[in-house]
N, C-alpha and C positions, 0 to 999 in steps of 0.2 A: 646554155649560157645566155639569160637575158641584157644583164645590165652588171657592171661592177657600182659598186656603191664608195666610189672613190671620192667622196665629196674634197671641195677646195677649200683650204681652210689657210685663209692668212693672221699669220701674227705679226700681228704692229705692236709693238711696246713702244711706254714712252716712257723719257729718260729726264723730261724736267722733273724736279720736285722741290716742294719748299719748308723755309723754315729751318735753319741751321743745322739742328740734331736729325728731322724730320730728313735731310738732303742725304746723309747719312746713312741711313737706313737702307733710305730708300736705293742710294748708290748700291750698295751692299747686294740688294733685292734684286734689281738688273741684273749684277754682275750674276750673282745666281742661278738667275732665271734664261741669261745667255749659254751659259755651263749646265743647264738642265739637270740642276739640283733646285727642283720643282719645294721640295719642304724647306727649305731653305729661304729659299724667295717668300714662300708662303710667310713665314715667321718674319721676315724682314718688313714684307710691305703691312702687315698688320702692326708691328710695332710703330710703323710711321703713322698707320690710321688712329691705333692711339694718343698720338700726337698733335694729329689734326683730323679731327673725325669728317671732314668734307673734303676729302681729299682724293679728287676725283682721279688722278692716274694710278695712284695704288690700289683704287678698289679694282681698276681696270686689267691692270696689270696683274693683282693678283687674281682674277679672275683667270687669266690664262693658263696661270700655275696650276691653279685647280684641276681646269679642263683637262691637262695632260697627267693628272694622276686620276681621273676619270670622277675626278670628282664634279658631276655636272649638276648639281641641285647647288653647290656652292657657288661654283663660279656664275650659276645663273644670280644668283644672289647677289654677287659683287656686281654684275654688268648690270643689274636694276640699279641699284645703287648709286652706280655711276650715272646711270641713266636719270635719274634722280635732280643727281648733283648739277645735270649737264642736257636739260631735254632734247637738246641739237644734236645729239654725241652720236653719230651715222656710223662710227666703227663697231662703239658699245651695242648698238641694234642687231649691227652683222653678226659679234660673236654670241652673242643670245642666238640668234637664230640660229646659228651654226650648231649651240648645242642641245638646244631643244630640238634640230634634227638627228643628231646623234641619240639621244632620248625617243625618238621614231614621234616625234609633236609635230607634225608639218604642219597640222594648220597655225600654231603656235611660230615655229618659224617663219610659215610665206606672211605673217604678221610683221614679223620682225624683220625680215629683208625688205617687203611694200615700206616701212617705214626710213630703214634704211635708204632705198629707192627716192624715195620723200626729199631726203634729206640731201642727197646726192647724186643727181640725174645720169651720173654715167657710172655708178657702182657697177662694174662689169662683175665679179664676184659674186654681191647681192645678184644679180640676174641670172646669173648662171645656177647659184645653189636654190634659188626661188624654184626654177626651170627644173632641178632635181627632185624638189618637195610635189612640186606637183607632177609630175613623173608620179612617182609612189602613190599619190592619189589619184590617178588613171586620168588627170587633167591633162589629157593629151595635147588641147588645141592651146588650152595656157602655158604649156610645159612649150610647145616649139615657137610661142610669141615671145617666152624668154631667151630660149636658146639663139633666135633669131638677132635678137638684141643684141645679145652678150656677142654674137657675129660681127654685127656691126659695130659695136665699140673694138671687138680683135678678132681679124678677117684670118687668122690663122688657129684660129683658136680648135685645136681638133677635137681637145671631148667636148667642148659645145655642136660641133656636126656629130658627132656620135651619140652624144644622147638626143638631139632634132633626129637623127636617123630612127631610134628608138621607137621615139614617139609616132615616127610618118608609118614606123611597123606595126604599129597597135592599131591606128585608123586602118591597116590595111593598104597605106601607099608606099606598095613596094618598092615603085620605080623612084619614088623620093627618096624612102631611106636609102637606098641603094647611091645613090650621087649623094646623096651627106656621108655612108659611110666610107666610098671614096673620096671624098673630100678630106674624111680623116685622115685615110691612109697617104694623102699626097702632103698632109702637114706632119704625122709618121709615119714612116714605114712598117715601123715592126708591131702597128698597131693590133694587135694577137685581137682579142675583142671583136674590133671592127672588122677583119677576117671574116671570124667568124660567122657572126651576124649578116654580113653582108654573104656570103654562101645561104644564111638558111633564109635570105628575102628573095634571091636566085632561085630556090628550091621553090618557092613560092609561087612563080612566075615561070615555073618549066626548063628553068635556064638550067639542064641538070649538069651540062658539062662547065660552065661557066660558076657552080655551087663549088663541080669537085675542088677547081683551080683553089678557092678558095678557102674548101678545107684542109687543102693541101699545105696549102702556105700557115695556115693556122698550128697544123700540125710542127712543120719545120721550126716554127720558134715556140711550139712549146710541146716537145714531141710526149707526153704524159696526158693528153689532150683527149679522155677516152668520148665526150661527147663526139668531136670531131670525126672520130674514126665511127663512130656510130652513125652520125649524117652521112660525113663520105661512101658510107658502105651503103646504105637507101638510096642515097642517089646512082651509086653504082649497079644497083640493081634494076632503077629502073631503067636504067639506059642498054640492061642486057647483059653489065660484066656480073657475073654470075660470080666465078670464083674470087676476083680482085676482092668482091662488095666481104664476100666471107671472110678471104685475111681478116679485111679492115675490122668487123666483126669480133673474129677470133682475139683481135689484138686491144680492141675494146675491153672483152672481158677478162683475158689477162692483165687490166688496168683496174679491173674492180665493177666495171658496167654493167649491171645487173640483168639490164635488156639485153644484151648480146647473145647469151646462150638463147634466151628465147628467139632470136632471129634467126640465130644458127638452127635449131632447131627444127622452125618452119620452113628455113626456104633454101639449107646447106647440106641436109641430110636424105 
């Protein structure tokens, strides 16, 4: 378990619109689009576009509708558009970038969040999801100058310590990620992920009973967790439990762990 790819995705819709009939519509669209009846909204706000073809919060908004029925070459479509209509428009950037990372475009995104960024010096979101794109392209030391950020504009912000933990793992600074992935865990507890991770930055660092605690815990809230039981059992081996590490093992591959019979194997039999 490296990384979950739970990117942050805010939806701001907006609810002026104008032009009589256009207001209409567009009411219509909202309500829709609140009720996530996505084709619905969709139909509403382009009728209002018909009505007023610069009409920058329907292309916006219908851009969202889009996104959520994965329609992402569309809604990138509408957020140019808007972007277009509105070259300031720092949300319109974010939700492009947001789906051209969903589209796996990071450099296409940290394009689009840098501008966002541009445009709005404390976008804590743009910094965070920038921090994720470049994550993905092993931009480790740019990936923890975002997450750092996104710190400092929200000092509790726990998957910002956990993906900084990530990244401190890839340069090899165990003992960093290790206090960011605590820092998760003290902003949630049941941070399953950072558990984890922070057990195999442990294992890293010889801290083998200090690994198990924490696959331990990982286990407990997600007891299906067959990696876990596969760390836990290596580290239980090299610290000498012999039989515990083979449970752990055994119980691996009755979850489907493909490596565990071969552990068993080697070092059970």
């Amino acid at each position: 378990m490296r990384k979950t790819i739970n990117l942050i995705v805010a939806i701001i819709s907006f609810s002026t619109c104008y032009s009589q009939t256009a207001l209409e519509h567009c009411n219509r669209a909202n309500a829709k689009l609140d009720l996530q009846d996505y084709r619905g909204a969709i139909s509403g706000y382009s009728k209002a576009i018909e009505l007023k073809p610069d009409y920058l919060e329907a292309y916006y908004n219908r851009g969202l509708a889009k996104r959520n029925l994965q329609d992402y070459g569309g809604a990138i479509a509408d957020y140019t558009k808007a972007i277009e209509i509105k070259s300031d428009f720092s949300q319109a950037y974010f939700q492009r970038g947001t789906t051209k990372y969903l589209l796996r475009e990071n450099k296409g995104a940290i394009a689009d969040y840098t501008k966002a960024i541009e445009l709005k010096s404390d976008y804590l979101l743009a910094y965070y999801n920038r921090g994720k794109a470049k994550l993905d392209l092993q931009d480790y030391r740019g990936a923890i100058a975002d997450d750092t950020k996104a710190i400092e504009l929200k000092p509790e912000y726990s998957e910002a310590y956990y993906d900084r933990g990530l990244s401190k793992g890839n340069l090899q600074d165990y003992g960093g990620a290790i206090a960011d992935y605590t820092k998760a865990i003290e902003f949630k507890p049941d941070y399953l992920e950072a558990y984890h991770n922070r057990g195999s930055a442990k294992d890293k660092l010889k801290d083998y009973r200090g690994a198990i605690a924490d696959y331990t815990k990982a286990i407990e809230l997600k007891p299906d967790l067959s990696g876990a039981y596969i760390n836990r059992g290596n580290a239980k081996m090299i610290i000498g439990q012999k039989d515990s590490a083979c449970l752990d093992w055994s119980k691996a591959g009755e979850l489907g762990d493909p490596t565990a019979y071969e552990n068993i194997k080697n070092f059970c039999n």
